[in-house]
N, C-alpha and C positions, 0 to 999 in steps of 0.2 A: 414738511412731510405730508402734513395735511390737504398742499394745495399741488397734490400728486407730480412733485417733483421728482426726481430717478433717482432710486436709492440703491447703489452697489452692495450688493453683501458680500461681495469678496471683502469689502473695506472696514477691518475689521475696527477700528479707532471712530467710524461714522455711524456706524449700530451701536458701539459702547455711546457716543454721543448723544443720538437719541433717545436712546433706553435710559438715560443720566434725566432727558427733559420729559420724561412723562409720555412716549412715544409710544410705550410695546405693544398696545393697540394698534397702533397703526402700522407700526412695522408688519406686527403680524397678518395683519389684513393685505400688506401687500406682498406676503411671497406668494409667489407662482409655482415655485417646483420644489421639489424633494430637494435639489444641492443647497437652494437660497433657504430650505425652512430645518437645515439639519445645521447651515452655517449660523443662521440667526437663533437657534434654539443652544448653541456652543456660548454666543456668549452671553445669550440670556441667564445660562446656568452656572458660568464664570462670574460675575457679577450679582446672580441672587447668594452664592456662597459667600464674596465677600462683604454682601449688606447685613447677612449675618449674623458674619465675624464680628462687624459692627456692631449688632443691635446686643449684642452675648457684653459687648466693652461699655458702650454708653446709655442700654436701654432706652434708647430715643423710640421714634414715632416709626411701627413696622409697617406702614402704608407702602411705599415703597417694593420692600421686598416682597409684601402682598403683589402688588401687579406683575414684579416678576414670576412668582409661584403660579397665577395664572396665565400669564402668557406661558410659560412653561409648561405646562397641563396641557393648555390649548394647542402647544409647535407638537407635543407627543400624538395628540389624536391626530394631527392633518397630516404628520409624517406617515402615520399608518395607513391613512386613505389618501397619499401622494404614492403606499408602495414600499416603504420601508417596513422589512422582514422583522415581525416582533423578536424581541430577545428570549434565548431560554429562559423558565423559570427554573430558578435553582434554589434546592432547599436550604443552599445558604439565607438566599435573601430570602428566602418565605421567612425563614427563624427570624431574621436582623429586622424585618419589617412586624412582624407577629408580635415580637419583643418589645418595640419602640412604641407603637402603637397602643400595646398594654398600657404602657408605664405612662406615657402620654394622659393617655384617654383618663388615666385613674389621676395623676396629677389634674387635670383642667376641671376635674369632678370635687375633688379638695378645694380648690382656689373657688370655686360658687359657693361652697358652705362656708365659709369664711366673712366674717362679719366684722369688721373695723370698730361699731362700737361696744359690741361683747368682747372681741378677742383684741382689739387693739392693733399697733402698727410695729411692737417688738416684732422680729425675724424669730429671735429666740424662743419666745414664748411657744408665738404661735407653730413652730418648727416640734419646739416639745410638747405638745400637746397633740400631734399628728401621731398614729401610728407610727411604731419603730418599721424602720426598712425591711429589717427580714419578715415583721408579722403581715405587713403591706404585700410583701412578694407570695406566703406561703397564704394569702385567703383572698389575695385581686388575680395575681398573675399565673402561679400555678394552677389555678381554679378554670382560668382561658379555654375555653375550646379551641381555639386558633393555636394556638401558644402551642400549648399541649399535641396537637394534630402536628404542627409544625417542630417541636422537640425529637418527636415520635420518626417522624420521616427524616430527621438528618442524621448524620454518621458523626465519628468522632470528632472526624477532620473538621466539618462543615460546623461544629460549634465550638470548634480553634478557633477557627474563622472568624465565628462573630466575634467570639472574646478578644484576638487582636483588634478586631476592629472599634472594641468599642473601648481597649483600654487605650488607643492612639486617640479618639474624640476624646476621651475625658483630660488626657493625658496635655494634650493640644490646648484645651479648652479651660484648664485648672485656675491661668492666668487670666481669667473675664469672669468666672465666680465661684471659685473656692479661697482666694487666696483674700479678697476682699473680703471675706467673711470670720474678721480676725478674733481671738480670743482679748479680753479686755478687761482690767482690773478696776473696780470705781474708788478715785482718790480723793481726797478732800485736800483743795492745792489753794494757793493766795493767789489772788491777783489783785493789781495798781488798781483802784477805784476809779484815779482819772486818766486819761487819757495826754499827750504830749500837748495839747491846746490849755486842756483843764490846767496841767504843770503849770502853764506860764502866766496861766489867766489867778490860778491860787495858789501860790506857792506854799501856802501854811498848810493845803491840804495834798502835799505832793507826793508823801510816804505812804497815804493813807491804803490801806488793804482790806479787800473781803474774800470769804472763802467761798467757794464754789467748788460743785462735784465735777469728775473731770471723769472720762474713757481714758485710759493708759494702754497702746496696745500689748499686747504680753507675749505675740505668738499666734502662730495659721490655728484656725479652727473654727467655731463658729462663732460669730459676737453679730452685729449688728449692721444691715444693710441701709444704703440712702431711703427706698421708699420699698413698699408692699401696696400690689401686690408682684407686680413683677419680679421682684426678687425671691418672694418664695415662691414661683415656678420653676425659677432655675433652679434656685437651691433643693427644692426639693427635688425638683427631676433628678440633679447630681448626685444626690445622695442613694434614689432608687437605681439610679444607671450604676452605681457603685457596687449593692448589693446585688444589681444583675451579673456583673463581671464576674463579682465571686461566684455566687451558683454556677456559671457555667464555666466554671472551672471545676465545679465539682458532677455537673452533669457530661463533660467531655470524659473525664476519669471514667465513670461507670459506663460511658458506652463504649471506650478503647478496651475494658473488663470484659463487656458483655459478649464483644466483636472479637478479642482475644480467646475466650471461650470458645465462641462458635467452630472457632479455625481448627481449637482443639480439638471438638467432637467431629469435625467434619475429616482432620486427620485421622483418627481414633477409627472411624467408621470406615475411612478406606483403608487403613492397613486392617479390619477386618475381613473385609471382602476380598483382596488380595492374597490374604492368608489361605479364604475357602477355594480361593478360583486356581491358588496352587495343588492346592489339596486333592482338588477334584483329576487336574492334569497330571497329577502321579499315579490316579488310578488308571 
């Protein structure tokens, strides 16, 4: 790639290739036109999704999907100054980005106050000791001027919209860190002191048992994740993204009331004026 060899973007399996070796620099550096930097920015963004998918399952090392996210950044600016026609903004995605962005921003703000050896490396603890969801939503998120500007300007439909959208990501996504996060009873269980070696090596000590405490899982809920802090960002994002679903299910209700209303007065007011404009044509 580097020793400017010809790289087809029609070929879609030779861009996934590169982009696999550490490439999208260079890739990006070499399109020329608007068709090769709208084909190479398709599967930049096919591929930053499923690294992901990935990083939500095994919390490995996001370096990766970083470079994708910026070559991806970078194919949007050059596509604009290659000539591709911005897309509308719609107040759906003002809302869905206004929204994500909150909860975001307010999670990555929790995970820096977070101290390992004050608060320790429980999921639990430290999860209980966070603001509950709703007090989180009703003094970060509804507080937004964005949010709120963005609530403001969308219609009933348009925060259907998000709420579909965002009960399919959660819905989706349950399986990489909710379901992990299991409910767990503490037992006090026996186990062999030796081992199949030890058996054979002492047989006088072969029954021999000590007790130890054990996690028992009991059921989906929250119990305790591999490490922190990475798993209390998702988990707590999940849990915010959770109580964001519900409110806007309750703020789609009052604006379908509010827009229902309208319709009314707006009928109300013209079967007024029809009434005086007959009135007037009888005299």
């Amino acid at each position: 790639m580097n020793d400017g060899s010809f790289i087809a973007f029609e070929n879609e399996k030779q861009i996934k290739e590169g982009l696999e070796r550490w490439q999208a620099s260079a890739l990006v550096d070499a399109v020329k036109n608007l068709k090769e930097c709208q084909a190479l920015r398709q599967a930049v963004k096919a591929l930053e999704k499923s690294k992901a998918v990935e990083l939500l399952k095994d919390k490995d090392n996001p370096e990766k999907w970083l470079e994708l996210y910026r070559a991806h950044q970078v194919l949007d600016q050059k596509a604009m100054e290659m000539g591709e026609k911005e897309q509308p903004w719609t107040h759906e995605q003002f809302l869905f980005d206004a929204l994500l962005s909150a909860v975001i921003r307010g999670v990555m703000h929790e995970n820096l106050d977070i101290d390992p050896e004050e608060d320790g490396l429980d999921l639990n603890v430290i999860l209980n000791e966070m603001d509950d969801p709703a007090d989180f939503f009703d003094e970060e998120i509804e507080k937004d001027e964005v949010f709120q500007e963005a609530l403001d300007s969308a219609s009933a439909d348009d925060v259907f919209k998000v709420h579909s959208r965002l009960a399919h990501i959660l819905t989706k996504c349950n399986n990489s860190y909710t379901l992990k996060r299991s409910d767990y009873v503490v037992e006090t269980v026996k186990m062999p002191i030796m081992g199949f070696l030890g058996k054979s090596l002492f047989p006088v000590f072969g029954n021999a048992v000590k007790k130890v405490q054990s996690k028992t899982p009991s059921g989906k809920g929250r119990g305790d994740w591999i490490d922190t802090p990475t798993s209390f960002i998702l988990a707590r994002t999940n849990d915010l993204l959770q109580e964001a679903k519900g409110r806007l299910s309750m703020y789609a209700e009052e604006k379908e009331e509010q827009e229902a209303a309208r319709i009314r007065r707006k009928r109300l007011i013209l079967k007024i004026k029809r009434f005086f404009v007959k009135k007037k044509q009888k005299k």
